[in-house]
N, C-alpha and C positions, 0 to 999 in steps of 0.2 A: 242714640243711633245716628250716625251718620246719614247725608241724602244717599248716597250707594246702599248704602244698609239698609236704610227703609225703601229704596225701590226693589232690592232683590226681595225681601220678605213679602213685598204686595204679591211682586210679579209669581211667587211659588206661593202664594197662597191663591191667588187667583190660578193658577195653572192646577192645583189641586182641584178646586172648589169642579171648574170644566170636565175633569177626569171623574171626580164623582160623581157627577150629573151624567154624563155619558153612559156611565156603566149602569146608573140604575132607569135614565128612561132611552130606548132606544133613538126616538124622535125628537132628541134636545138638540136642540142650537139656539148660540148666541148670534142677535142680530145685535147691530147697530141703525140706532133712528138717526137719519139726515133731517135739516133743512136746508133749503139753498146750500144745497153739498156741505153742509156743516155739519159735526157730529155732534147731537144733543143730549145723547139718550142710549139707552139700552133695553131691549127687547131680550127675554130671555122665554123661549115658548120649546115645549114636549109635543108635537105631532104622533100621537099614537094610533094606533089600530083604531080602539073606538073613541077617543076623545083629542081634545086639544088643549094642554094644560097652560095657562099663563104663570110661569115659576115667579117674575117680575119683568117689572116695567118702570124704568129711569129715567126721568125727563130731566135736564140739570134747570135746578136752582135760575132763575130769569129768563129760564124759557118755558115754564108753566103756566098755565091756565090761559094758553094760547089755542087751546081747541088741538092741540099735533096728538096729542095720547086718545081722544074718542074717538078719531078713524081707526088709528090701530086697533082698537079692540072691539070696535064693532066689524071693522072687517074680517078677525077671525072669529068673531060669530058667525057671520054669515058663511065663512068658510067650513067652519063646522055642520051648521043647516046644511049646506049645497052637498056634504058627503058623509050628511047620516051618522055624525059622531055629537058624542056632548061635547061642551062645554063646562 
């Protein structure tokens, strides 16, 4: 494959992957994790009615085990606590 060939097949499969997440949870979105306005990461979370699902969570490769992924997820814990949903 060509680099155009392999960027179009990411770009439609990630564009798929979005579309089916959408349809099966209503409160899916994809975040993107900054540092120092940098993009390191990917947050992928379902805000439902009664819970809040972590689908995934991406930290790239030499920005790990810098402590950036434990606030993310402890602070949708506590966002869950604060509004009577699981986790």
């Amino acid at each position: 494959m060509s680099d155009s060939q392999k960027e179009a097949f990411l770009t439609a499969q990630f564009s798929a992957q979005q579309r089916h997440l959408r349809r099966l949870l209503s409160g899916f979105r994809t975040q993107i994790i900054l540092s120092d306005e940098e993009p390191i990461g990917r947050l992928y979370v379902a805000r439902e009615t009664d819970e809040i699902k972590v689908l995934d969570i991406t930290i790239f490769a030499g920005k790990q085990r810098r402590g950036i992924g434990t606030p993310i997820i402890k602070g949708l814990m506590q966002e869950a606590e604060g509004s009577g949903r699981a986790f």
